[in-house]
C-alpha positions as CSV (number, residue, x, y, z in Angstrom):
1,X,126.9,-8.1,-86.6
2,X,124.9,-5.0,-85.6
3,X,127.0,-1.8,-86.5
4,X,126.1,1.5,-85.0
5,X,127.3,4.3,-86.1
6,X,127.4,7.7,-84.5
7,X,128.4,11.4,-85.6
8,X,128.5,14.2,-83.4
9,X,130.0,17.6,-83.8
10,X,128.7,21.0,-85.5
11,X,125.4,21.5,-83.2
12,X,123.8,18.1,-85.2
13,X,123.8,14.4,-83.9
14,X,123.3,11.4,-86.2
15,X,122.8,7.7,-85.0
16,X,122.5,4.8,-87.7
17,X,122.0,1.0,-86.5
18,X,122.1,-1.8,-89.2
19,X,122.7,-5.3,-89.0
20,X,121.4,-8.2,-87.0
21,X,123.5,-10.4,-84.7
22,X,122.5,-14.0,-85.8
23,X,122.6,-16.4,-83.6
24,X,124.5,-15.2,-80.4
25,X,122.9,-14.7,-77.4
26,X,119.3,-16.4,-79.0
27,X,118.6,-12.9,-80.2
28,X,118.9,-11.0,-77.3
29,X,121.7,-8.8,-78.3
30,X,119.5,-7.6,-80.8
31,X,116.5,-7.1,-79.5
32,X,118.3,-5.3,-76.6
33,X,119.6,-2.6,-79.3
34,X,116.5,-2.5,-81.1
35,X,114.7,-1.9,-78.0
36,X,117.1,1.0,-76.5
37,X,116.9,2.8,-80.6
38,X,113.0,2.5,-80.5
39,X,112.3,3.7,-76.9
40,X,115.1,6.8,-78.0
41,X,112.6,7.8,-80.5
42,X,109.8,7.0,-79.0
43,X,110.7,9.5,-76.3
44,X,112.0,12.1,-78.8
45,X,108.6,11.8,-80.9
46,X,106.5,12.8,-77.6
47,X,108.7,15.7,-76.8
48,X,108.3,17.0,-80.4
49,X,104.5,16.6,-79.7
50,X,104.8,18.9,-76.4
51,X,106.5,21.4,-78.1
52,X,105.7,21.3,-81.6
53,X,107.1,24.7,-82.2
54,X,110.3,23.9,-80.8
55,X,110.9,20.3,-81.9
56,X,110.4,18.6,-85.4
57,X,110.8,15.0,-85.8
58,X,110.2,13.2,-89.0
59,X,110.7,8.9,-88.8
60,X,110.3,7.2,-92.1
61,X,109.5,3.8,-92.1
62,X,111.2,2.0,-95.2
C-alpha cells in the first residue's frame, strides 16, 4: 500500500509518500504516484533556480 501523508496549516506544507502497491494494477498505481511526486519537485526545483533569492529547495536522496 502506498501511504501519503499530508500536513498543512501554520504558513508550512509537508508531503510524505512511502510504500509500494504490489501487485495491483501491474504497477501502475505506483508509478502513477511516483511520477506526479517527482514531476512536483521537479517543477519546484526549477523555480528555486529562477529565483534563487526567493526560493530554497534542498532534496536529499537516501
Amino acid at each position: 500500500m502506498i501511504r501519503i501523508r499530508a500536513r498543512l496549516g501554520g504558513g508550512a506544507t509537508s508531503i510524505e509518500v512511502t510504500g509500494h502497491e504490489e501487485h495491483a494494477e501491474q504497477g501502475r498505481v505506483c508509478a502513477a504516484v511516483s511520477a506526479i511526486t517527482h514531476t512536483a519537485l521537479l517543477g519546484l526545483e526549477q523555480v528555486a533556480q529562477q529565483f534563487p533569492d526567493l526560493v530554497s529547495i534542498d532534496i536529499t536522496e537516501e
